[in-house]
N, C-alpha and C positions, 0 to 999 in steps of 0.2 A: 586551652590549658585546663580548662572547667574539665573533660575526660580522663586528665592524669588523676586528678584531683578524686576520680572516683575509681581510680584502680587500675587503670593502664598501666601496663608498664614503663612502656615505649611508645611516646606518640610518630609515628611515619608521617611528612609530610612528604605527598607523593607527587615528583615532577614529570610527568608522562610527556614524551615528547613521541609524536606519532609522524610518520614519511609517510604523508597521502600522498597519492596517483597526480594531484592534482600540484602536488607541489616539486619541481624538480630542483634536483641540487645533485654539484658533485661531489662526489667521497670526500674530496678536499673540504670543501666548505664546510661539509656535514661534521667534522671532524673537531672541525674549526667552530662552528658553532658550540658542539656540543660540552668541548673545553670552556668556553666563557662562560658556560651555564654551572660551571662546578662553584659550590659553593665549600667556601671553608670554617669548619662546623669545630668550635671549642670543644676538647675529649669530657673537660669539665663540666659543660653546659646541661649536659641532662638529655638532651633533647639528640635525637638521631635523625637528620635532616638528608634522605637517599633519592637521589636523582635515577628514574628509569626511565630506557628508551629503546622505543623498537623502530627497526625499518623493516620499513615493508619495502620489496622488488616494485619499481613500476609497471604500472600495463599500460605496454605500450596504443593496446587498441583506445584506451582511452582519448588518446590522443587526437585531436581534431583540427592542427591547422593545414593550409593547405599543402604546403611543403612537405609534411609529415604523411601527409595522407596519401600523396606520389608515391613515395617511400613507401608505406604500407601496400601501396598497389603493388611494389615492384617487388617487393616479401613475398607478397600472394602468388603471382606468377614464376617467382621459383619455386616457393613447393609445390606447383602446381607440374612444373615442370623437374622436380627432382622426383616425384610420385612415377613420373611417365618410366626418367631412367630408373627405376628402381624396380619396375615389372620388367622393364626389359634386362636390368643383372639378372632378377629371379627366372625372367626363360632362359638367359646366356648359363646362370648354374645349373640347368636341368638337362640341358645341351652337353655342358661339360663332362655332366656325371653320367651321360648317356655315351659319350666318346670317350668313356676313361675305362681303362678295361681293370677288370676288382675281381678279373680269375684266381683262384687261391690252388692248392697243391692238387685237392680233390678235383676239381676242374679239369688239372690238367693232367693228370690221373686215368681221368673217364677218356678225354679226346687223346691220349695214346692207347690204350685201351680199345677203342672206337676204329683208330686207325691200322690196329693192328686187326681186329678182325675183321673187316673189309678186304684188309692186303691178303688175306686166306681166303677169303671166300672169292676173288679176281684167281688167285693160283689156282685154285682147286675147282672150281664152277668155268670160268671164263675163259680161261685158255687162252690160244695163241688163234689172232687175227687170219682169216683165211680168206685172201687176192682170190683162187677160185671160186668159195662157195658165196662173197661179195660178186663177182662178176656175173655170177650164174643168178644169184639173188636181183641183180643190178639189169639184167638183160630182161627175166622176165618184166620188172615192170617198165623199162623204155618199150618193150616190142607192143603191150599194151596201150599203153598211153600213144606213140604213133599212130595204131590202127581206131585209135577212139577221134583221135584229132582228124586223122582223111575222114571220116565216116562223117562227125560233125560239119566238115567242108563240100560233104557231096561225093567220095567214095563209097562204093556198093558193097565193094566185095568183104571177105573176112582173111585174107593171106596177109602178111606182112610185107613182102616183093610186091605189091599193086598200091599198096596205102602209100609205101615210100616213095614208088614210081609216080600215082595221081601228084603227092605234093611237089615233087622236082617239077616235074610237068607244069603244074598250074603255079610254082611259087620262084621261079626262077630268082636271082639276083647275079649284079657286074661279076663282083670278084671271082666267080665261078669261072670266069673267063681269063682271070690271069693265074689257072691253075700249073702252069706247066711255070711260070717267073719265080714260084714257091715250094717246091720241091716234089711235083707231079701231085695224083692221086693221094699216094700212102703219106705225105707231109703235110699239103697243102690247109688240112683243118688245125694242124699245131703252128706251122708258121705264120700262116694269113690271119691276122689278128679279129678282121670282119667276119669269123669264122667260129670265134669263141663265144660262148653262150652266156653271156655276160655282161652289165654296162657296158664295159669297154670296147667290146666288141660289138653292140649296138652304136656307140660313136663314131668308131669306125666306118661303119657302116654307111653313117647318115653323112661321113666325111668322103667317102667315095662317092656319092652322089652329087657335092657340091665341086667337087676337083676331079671326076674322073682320072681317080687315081686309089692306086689298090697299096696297104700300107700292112707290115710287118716285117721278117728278119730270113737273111738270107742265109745259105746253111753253115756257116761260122757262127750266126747266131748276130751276127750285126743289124742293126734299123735299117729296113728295106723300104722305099718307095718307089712302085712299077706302074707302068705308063698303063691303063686301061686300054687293051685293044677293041680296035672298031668293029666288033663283031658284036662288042658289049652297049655300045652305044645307046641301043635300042631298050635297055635294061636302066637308062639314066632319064628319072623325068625332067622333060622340059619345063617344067614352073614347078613352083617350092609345093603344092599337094601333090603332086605325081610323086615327086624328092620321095617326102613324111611315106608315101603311101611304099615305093620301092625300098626305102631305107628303113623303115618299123615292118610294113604288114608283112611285105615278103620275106623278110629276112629272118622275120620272127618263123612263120611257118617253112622255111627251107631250112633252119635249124633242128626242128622238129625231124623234118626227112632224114637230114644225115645224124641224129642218137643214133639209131641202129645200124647205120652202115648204108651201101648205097645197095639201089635193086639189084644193080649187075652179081654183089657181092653175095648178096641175099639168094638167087637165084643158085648160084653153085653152091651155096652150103656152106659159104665162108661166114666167120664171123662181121665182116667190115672192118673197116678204118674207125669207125664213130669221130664223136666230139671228144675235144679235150673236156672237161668238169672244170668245176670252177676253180677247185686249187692248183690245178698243172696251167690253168688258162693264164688265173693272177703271177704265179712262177717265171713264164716263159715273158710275160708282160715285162717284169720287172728283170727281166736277165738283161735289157737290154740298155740299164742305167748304166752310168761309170763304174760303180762300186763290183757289175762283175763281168770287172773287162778283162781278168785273167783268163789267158791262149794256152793250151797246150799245146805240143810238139808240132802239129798240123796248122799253127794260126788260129786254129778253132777255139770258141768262146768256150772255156770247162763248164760254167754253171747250163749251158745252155747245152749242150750235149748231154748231161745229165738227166736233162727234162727229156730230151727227146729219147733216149734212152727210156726212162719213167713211162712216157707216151706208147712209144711201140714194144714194148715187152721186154726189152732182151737187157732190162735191170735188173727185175723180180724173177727173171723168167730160169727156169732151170737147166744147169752147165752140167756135160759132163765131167770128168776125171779131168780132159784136155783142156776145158774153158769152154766147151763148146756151146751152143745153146738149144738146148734141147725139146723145149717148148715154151714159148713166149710165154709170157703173163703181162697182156697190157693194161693197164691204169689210166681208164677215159673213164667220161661222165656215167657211163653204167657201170663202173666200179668204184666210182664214190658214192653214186646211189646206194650200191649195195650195202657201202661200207657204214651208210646211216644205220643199219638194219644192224650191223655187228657191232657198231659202236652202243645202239640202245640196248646191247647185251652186258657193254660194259660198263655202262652207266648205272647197273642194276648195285654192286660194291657199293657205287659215290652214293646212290641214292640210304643203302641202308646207313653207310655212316655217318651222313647229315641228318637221318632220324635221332639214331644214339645220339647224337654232339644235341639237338636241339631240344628231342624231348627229356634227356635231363636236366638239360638247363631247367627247361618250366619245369621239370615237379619238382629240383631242388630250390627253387625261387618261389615255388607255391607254398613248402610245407614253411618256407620262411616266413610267408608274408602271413601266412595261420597263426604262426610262435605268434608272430607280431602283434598283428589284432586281435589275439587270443577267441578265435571264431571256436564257437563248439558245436553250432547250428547250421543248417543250409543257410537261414535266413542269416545266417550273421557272414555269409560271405561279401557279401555287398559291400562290407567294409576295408575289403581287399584292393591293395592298389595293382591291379590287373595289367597294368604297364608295362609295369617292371618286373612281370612276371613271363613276356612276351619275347622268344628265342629269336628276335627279327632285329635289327638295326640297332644293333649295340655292338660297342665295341668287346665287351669282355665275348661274345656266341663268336663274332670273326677270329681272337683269337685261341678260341678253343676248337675251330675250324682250320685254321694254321695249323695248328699245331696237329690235328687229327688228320685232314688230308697232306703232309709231309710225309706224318708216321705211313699212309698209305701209300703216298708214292714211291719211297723210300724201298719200301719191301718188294712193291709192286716192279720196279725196275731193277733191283738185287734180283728179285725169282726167274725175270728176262734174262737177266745176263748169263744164271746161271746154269737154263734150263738153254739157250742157244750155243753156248761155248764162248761167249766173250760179247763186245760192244761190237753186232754186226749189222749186217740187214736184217738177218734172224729174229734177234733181238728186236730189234724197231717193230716188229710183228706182231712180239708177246707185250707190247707197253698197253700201259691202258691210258690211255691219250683224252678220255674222258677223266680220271682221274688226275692226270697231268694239268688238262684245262682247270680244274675246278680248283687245284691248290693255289695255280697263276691268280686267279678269282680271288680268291683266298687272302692273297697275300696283300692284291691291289687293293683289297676292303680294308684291310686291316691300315695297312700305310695312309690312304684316302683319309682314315678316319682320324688318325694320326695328327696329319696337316692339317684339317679341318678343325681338331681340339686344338692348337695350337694360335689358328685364325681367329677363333671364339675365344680364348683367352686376352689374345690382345685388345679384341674387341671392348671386351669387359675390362681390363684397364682401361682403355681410352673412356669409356665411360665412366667408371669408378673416378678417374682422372676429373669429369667434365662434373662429377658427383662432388668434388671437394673445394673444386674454382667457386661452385654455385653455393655450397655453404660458407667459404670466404664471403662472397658477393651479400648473402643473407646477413652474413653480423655484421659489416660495412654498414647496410641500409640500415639497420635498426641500432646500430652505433648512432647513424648521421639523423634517426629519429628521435633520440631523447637528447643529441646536443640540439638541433632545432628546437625542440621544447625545451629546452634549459636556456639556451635565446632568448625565445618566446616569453618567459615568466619573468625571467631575470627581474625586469625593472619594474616587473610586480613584487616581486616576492625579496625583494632591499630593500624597501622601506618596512615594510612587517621583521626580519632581521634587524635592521639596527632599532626597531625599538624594542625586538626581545631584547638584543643585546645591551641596552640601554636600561631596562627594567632590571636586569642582572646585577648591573653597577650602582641601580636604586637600594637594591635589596643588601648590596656589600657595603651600600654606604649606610642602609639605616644601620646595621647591623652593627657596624663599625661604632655608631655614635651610640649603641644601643650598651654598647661594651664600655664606653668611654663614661657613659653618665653613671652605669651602675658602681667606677671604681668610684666617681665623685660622691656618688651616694654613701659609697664606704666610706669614704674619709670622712666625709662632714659626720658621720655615725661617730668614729670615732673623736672627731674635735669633740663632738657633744658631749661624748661621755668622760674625755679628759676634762669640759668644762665641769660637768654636774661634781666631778669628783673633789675638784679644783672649789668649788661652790661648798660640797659640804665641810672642806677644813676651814671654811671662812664661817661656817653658820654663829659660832661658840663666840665668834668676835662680834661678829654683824649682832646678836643678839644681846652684847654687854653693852656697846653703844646705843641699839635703836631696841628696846627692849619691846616685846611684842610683834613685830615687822615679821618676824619669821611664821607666825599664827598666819597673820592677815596675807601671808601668801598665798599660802596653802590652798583658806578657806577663797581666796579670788578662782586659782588653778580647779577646785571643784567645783566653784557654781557659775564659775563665771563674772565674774561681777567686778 
C-alpha cells in the first residue's frame, strides 16, 4: 500500500495462473478451477484486485510415459505413412492432368485445319490405289528374293524357272501330295491351310507331320480333313527332329518356291498361281468359323467364295459390257507386297498431318511456358517445364488427333465416293486405308486414355479415402495421449488443487473478517465520539462539584502521568 501512498493510481495485484506442459487438466476442470480463484472485490474499496490467466496448448512430445510414448510411436508411423500416400496423390494429380484433355477452340481449329489439308493433298497427290502397278511392284521383288534364297541354298544359275525348280526339288513337303483332295494346282495354296505363309500355316504344318493328315476347306469353303496318301509317307519324319526338321525347314523354303508360281508356270510365261499374303491367308482361315456359315444358292459358303474370288482375279479383275471377265487381277502375296509400296505413298498425307497436329502443340505450349517463366535469355530456358511442353502421351495431342484424322478421313472417303460413282469396289481403291488406320489409332488412344483417367481417379480416392481413416486414427492416438497423461498426474496434481483451492477460501475468509472489523472499527469510532460529546456537556457539572479535576485530566492525557 506504501506505492499508492506515493502516486499510483491503481495498485494491480496480479494473479497469473500459467497451464504448463507438465501439468494436465481438462477444459472442465480448468474452468472449474479458475472460477474458484475469482475473487470478489468491494467497487468502494479502492483497490482493483484482476485475476489473469493464460493457457498454454500442451506438447504432447513432452510427454514420457510408457503408454504415451506407444501412442507417440503410432503418431510417427502415420505421418510417416500419410507423407508416402501423399507423393503418391501428387503422381496420381500429374497423371490425371496428363490424361485430361485441356484442348481449347484454337486447338481444335488447327487439327481441322490440319485434317483438311492432308484430305487435299491424298485427292490431289495420291490418287487411286493401283492392283496392277502393286502386282507388277509386288512381283519384282518376290522374283528377287526367290532367286537370292536358291543361290544362298546352293543354286548356280541367275533364271527365275531353275531357283523355283532347285527349291521344289530339294524342299519338298506331304501336303503337296494331297494336291488333287483341295482343289487341284490353281486352288490347292488358298484351300490347303499348310500352304499359307503364315503362323497358321506353319502349324499346320507341323500338325501334318504328327497326324499324317492334310487340313483345310473343301470348295463350299467347309473344314476339310484329308487322309495323307502313301506316296507322302516318305515326306513324314520318323522321330520328333526329322517332324521340326520337315514341318519348319522345308516348309519354310517350299513357300519360298511357290511366291512366284511354280517352274512349269514360269517356263511358259505364265504369271503362276503364287501364295495367298497374309490378309487373304487370315480371311480364308477365319471363313471357316460359325459366324460365316451363310450359303448361297449353290450350298456354297458366300464369305469364302469371295476370298476365292479375291485370290484368282475375277473380283478385281476387269468385266465387260456382259459381266464377262476380261483380265483377271489376282490378289496374292506379291500384290500385298506391292501394296506396302502404295500404301507408303499414302501414308505421306497422315504423316504431314501429325506434323501440323503435333508441332503446334509444342510451339503453342512453348510460347506458354515462356509467358510463364518470363524467359528473356537462352539461359533462362532451363526454367522451362519441358514436359508439358511434349506433343507425345497426353490426352489433349490424341484429341486434337481425333479430331484431325476424322476431318481427313471424312473428306478422304467423300473424294472416293465421288470420284468412283458411289460405295463400290472402285471406291474401296481410292480410300486411303493408311489414313483409315491411323484415325481407329486415334480413336483407341483417346478412349484408352479415357478409362485410364477414370482408373487413377478412383485410385486417388481410395487413397484420399485411406488419407482421412489415417488422420481420424492420428487425433484418436493423441486424444488417448493427453487423457493417459491427465491419468498419470491426476493424483499428483489434486492435492496442489485443493490447496490452491483452499488458499482461495483463506483469502475470501481473511477478507471477509477484514471487512467485518473495519465496520467495528466504525462503530466503536463513532461510540467515541458520541461518548467525548456526551462527556463535554457533562464537563460544566463535573467541574462545579470536583472543581479542578478537569485541569488535572488534561495535564495526566499530555504527560502522562
Amino acid at each position: 500500500m506504501g506505492e499508492e501512498d506515493n502516486g499510483t493510481a491503481d495498485v494491480h495485484n496480479r494473479l497469473r495462473l500459467i497451464y504448463i506442459n507438465d501439468i494436465r487438466i481438462g477444459r472442465k476442470t480448468m474452468e472449474q478451477t479458475l472460477e474458484s480463484l475469482k475473487l470478489d472485490v468491494k467497487e468502494d474499496s479502492g483497490d482493483v484486485f484482476t485475476v489473469e490467466y493464460e493457457i498454454l496448448p500442451p506438447d504432447i512430445n513432452l510427454i514420457r510415459t510408457a503408454e504415451a510414448t506407444e501412442f507417440l510411436q503410432k503418431v510417427d508411423e502415420i505421418d510417416v505413412r500419410t507423407q508416402e500416400l501423399q507423393d503418391q496423390v501428387a503422381a496420381l494429380n500429374a497423371n490425371i492432368e496428363r490424361l485430361t484433355n485441356h484442348a481449347d477452340g484454337l486447338d481444335y481449329t488447327i487439327a481441322v485445319a490440319s485434317g483438311m489439308i492432308a484430305g487435299i493433298i491424298d485427292s490431289v497427290w495420291v490418287g487411286e490405289i493401283s492392283i496392277d502397278r502393286s502386282n507388277e511392284l509386288g512381283k519384282e521383288k518376290i522374283d528377287s528374293f526367290v532367286i537370292k534364297v536358291a543361290k544362298s541354298k546352293g543354286y548356280k544359275g541367275d533364271d527365275l524357272a531353275g531357283a523355283v525348280k532347285y527349291l521344289e526339288q530339294n524342299y519338298p513337303i506331304a501336303a503337296d501330295k494331297a494336291t488333287n483332295d483341295f482343289g487341284g494346282g490353281l486352288q490347292h495354296h488358298l484351300r490347303d491351310f499348310s500352304h499359307h505363309p503364315t503362323p497358321v500355316g506353319l502349324l499346320f504344318s507341323l500338325l501334318t507331320q504328327f497326324t499324317e493328315k492334310v487340313y483345310g476347306t473343301d470348295v463350299t469353303g467347309t473344314f476339310k480333313v484329308a487322309n495323307l496318301d502313301k506316296s507322302g509317307f516318305y515326306l513324314i519324319g520318323k522321330n520328333i527332329p526329322e517332324k521340326i526338321t520337315f514341318g519348319v525347314i522345308n516348309w519354310f523354303f517350299h513357300m519360298v518356291s511357290d511366291m512366284a508360281g511354280s517352274s512349269g508356270s514360269i517356263d511358259a510365261g505364265k504369271l503362276g498361281t503364287g501364295l495367298p499374303g497374309p490378309i487373304v491367308s487370315m480371311l480364308k482361315e477365319i471363313s471357316v468359323l460359325p459366324a460365316f456359315s451363310k450359303l448361297d444358292k449353290r450350298g456354297y459358303k458366300e464369305f469364302s467364295v469371295w476370298i476365292s474370288k479375291l485370290f484368282n482375279g475375277t473380283l478385281l479383275g476387269e468385266h465387260d459390257e456382259n459381266g464377262k471377265i476380261v483380265a483377271p487381277v489376282k490378289f496374292d502375296l506379291r500384290t500385298e507386297i506391292g501394296l506396302v509400296g502404295e500404301l507408303s505413298k499414302q501414308a505421306v498425307p497422315v504423316v504431314i498431318n501429325e506434323c501440323i497436329v503435333r508441332g503446334f502443340y509444342f510451339v503453342r505450349r512453348l510460347s506458354e511456358e515462356i509467358k510463364a517463366s518470363k524467359a528473356k535469355t537462352i539461359s533462362d530456358l532451363k526454367y522451362i517445364n519441358w514436359r508439358d511442353t511434349l506433343p507425345f502421351k497426353n490426352r489433349t495431342v490424341a484429341r486434337m488427333l481425333v479430331i484431325s484424322t476424322g476431318t481427313f478421313t471424312v473428306i478422304d472417303v467423300a473424294d472416293a465416293a465421288i470420284r468412283s460413282g458411289g460405295f463400290n469396289a472402285g471406291c474401296l481403291l481410292r480410300v486411303n486405308f493408311v489414313g483409315v488406320g491411323r484415325f481407329a489409332i486415334a480413336v483407341g488412344a483417346d478412349t484408352v486414355m479415357g478409362v485410364k483417367r477414370e482408373k487413377v481417379r478412383n485410385e486417388r480416392m481410395h487413397i484420399m479415402a485411406e488419407q482421412l481413416i489415417l488422420m481420424n486414427a492420428k487425433l484418436y492416438y493423441k486424444t488417448a495421449v493427453v487423457f493417459v497423461a491427465e491419468q498419470d498426474v491426476f493424483d499428483k496434481q489434486r492435492e496442489m488443487w485443493i490447496a490452491a483451492r483452499s488458499t482461495t477460501e483463506t483469502l475470501d475468509m481473511a477478507y471477509q473478517s477484514l471487512e467485518e472489523a473495519v465496520v467495528v472499527y466504525i462503530n466503536t469510532l463513532a461510540e467515541i465520539n458520541d461518548y467525548m460529546e456526551k462527556i463535554s456537556a457533562y464537563v460544566p457539572e463535573i467541574e462545579k462539584h470536583n472543581p479542578g479535576l478537569t485541569q488535572k485530566l488534561k495535564e495526566r492525557l499530555r504527560w502522562g502521568e
